[in-house]
C-alpha distance (Angstrom), angle and dihedral (degrees) to the residues before:
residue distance angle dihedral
X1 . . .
X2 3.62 . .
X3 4.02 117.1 .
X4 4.15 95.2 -149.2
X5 3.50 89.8 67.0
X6 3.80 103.8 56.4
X7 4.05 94.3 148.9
X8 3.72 80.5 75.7
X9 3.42 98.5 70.0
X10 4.03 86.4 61.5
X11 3.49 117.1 105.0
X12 4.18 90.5 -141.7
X13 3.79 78.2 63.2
X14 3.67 98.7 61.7
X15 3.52 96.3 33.0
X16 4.00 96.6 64.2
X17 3.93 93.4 39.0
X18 3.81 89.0 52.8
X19 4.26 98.9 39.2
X20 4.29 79.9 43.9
X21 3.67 83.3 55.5
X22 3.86 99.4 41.5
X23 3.84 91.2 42.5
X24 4.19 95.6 47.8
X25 4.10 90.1 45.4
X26 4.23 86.7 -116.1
X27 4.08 74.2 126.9
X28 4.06 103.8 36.9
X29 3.75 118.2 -146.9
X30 3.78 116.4 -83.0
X31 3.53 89.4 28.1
X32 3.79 106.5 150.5
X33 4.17 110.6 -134.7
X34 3.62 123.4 -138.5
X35 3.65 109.5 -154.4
X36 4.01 92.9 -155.1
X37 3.85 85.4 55.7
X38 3.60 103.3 42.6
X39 3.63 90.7 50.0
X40 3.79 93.5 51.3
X41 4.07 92.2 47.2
X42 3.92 85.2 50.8
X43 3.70 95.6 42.2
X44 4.03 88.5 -137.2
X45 4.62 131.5 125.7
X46 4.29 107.3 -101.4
X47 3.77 83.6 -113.4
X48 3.98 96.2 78.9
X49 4.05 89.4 31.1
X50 3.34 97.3 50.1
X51 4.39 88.1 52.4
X52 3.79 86.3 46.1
X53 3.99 91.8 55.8
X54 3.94 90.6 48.6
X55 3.62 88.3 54.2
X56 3.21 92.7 50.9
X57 3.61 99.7 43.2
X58 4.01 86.9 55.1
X59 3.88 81.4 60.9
X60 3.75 78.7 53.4
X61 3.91 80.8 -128.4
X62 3.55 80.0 125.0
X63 3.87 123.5 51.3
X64 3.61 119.8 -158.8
X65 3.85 106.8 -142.0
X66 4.27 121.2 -144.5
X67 3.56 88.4 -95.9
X68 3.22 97.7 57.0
X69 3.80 100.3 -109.1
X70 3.82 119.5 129.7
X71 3.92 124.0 -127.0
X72 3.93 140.3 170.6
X73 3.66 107.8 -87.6
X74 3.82 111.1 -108.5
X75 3.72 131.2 -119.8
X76 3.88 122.5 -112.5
X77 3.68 135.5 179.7
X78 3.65 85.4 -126.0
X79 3.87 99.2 53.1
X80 4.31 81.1 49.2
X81 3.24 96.6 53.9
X82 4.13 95.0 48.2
X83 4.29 91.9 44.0
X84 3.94 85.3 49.2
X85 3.52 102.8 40.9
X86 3.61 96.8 45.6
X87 4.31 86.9 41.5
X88 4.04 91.6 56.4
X89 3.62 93.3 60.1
X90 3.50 104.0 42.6
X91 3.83 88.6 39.3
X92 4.22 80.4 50.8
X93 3.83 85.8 53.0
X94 3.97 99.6 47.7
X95 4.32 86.9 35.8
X96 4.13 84.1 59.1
X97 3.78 95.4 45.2
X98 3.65 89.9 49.6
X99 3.96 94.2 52.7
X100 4.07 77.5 51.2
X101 3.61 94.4 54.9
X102 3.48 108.2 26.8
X103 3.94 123.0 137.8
X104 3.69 133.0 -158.9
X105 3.98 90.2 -107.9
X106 3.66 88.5 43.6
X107 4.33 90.1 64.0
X108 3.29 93.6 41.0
X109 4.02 88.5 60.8
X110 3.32 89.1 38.9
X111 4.02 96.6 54.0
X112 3.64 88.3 43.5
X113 3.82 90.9 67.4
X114 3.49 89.9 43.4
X115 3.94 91.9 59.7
X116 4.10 89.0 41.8
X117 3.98 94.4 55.4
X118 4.10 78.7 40.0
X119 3.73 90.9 61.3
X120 3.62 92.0 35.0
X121 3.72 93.1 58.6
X122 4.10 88.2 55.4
X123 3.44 97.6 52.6
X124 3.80 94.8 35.7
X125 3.30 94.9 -123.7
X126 4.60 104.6 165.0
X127 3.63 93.9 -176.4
X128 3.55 97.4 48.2
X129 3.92 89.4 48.5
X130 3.39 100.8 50.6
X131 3.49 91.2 36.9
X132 4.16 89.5 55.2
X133 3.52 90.1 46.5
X134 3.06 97.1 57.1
X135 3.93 97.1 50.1
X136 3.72 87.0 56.2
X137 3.86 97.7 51.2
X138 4.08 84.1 49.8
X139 3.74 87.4 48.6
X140 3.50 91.1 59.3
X141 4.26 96.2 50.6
X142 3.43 93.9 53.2
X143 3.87 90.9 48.3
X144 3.90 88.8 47.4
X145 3.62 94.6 63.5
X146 3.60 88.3 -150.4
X147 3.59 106.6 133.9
X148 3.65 83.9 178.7
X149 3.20 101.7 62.3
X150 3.92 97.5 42.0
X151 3.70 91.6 60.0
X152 3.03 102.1 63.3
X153 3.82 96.3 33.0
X154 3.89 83.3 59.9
X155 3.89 87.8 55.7
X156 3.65 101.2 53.2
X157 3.77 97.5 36.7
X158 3.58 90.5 67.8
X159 3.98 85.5 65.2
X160 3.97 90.9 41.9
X161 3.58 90.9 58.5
X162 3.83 88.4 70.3
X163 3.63 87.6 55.0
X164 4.10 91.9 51.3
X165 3.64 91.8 50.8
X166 3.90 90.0 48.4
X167 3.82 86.1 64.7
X168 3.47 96.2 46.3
X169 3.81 92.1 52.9
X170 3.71 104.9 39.1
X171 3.65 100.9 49.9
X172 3.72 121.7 79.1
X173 3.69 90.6 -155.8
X174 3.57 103.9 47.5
X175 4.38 93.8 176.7
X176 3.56 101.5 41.1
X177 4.21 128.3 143.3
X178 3.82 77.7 -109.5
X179 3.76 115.8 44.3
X180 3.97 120.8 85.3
X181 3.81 92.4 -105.9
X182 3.29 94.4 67.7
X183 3.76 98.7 39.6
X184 3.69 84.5 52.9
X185 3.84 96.5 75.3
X186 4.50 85.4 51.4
X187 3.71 87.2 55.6
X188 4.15 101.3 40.2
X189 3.39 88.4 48.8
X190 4.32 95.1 45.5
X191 3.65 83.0 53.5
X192 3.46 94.9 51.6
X193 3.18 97.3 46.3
X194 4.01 93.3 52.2
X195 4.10 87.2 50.0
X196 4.03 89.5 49.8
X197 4.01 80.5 54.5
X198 3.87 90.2 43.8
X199 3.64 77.3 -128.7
X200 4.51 94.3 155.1
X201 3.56 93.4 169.6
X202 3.63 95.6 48.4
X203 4.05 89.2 38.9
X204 3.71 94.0 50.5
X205 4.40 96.0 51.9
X206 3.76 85.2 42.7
X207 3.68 87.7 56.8
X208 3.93 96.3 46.5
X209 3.44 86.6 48.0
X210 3.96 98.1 53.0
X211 4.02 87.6 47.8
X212 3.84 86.7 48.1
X213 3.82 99.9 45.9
X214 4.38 82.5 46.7
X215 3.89 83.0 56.1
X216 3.50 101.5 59.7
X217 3.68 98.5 51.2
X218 3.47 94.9 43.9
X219 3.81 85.0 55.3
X220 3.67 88.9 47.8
X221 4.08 89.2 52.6
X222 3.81 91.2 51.9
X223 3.62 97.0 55.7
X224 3.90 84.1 49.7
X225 3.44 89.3 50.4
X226 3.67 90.5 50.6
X227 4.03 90.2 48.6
X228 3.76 94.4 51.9
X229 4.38 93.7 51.4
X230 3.71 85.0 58.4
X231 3.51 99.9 46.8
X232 3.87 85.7 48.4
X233 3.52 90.7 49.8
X234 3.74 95.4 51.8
X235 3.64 95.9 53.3
């Protein structure tokens, strides 16, 4: 192990890299993890690996099979539809608070992520996209002043991001009039439009909605997930 790089030997080091991994499907789900290998890829001891993959199997990020093997959790429709049901409302609850609190400066942030994911959308541009969308939804916490909210938000997005990525990768046309990516700009932009109004009502169902409408194609990108392992696995 190199010397010059003693941060590596941390075990806040390999936790990120490895939950980075997890969260941007580098590591797929049900991925079993070989603590020999994973220490050589990350150039760290077992010690600080081995606290990394107990954090993240707290996260349950990490699933701990009977034989005592670890793996990356997998993806279900079921675990989908409980991170995006219970997402819409509290993203419903921090969308109406916004509306409540919202200042001049704060829509003018706001619209310029709308134009961004906008422009993103016509040159197909994912990362940007997701990255936009992303800016806007953390726009909206920090205007909510529900601390609340946020926290818990910040806990189950980690676990939502898997989901995102799942879209990305399972469609073969990521920016289409169909996909949630590009229904994403129609439903930042009705939301914005209800919190320009100070419309909360209006800006809180628009929310749920978006979060709901996000659900169903990440369901439909699991089961296409799904499809694809077992035609890999039969050829």
């Amino acid at each position: 192990m190199s010397s010059t790089q003693p941060r590596r030997m941390s075990k806040d080091y390999a936790y990120y890299e490895l939950k980075n991994k997890i969260l941007n499907g580098v590591i797929p789900p049900d991925h079993d993890l070989v603590e020999g290998k994973l220490a050589e890829e990350l150039d760290i001891s077992k010690t600080p690996l081995r606290e990394a993959l107990q954090k993240l199997e707290v996260e349950e990020l990490v699933i701990r099979q009977p034989n005592g093997r670890l793996k990356t959790a997998s993806i279900t429709v079921q675990e989908a539809e409980e991170l995006f049901l219970v997402r819409s409302y509290l993203e419903g609850i921090i969308a109406s608070k916004a509306t409540q609190h919202a200042t001049e400066e704060d829509i003018e942030i706001l619209s310029s992520y709308c134009h961004r994911i906008r422009q993103a959308i016509k040159y197909k541009d994912v990362e940007e996209v997701l990255y936009y969308g992303e800016k806007f939804h953390n726009q909206l916490y920090v205007m909510s002043r529900n601390r609340t909210a946020v926290k818990i938000l910040n806990q189950l997005n980690a676990h939502v991001t898997r989901y995102r990525r799942l879209i990305t990768m399972s469609n073969d046309e990521i920016i289409d009039e169909n996909t949630e990516l590009n229904g994403g700009i129609e439903g930042h932009t009705v939301i914005l439009e209800h919190i320009i109004n100070g419309e909360q009502l209006k800006a809180e169902n628009a929310m749920r909605i978006h979060i709901k409408s996000s659900m169903s194609t990440a369901i439909e990108s699991i089961k296409k997930y799904e499809q694809n392992l077992i035609a890999e696995l039969k050829s």
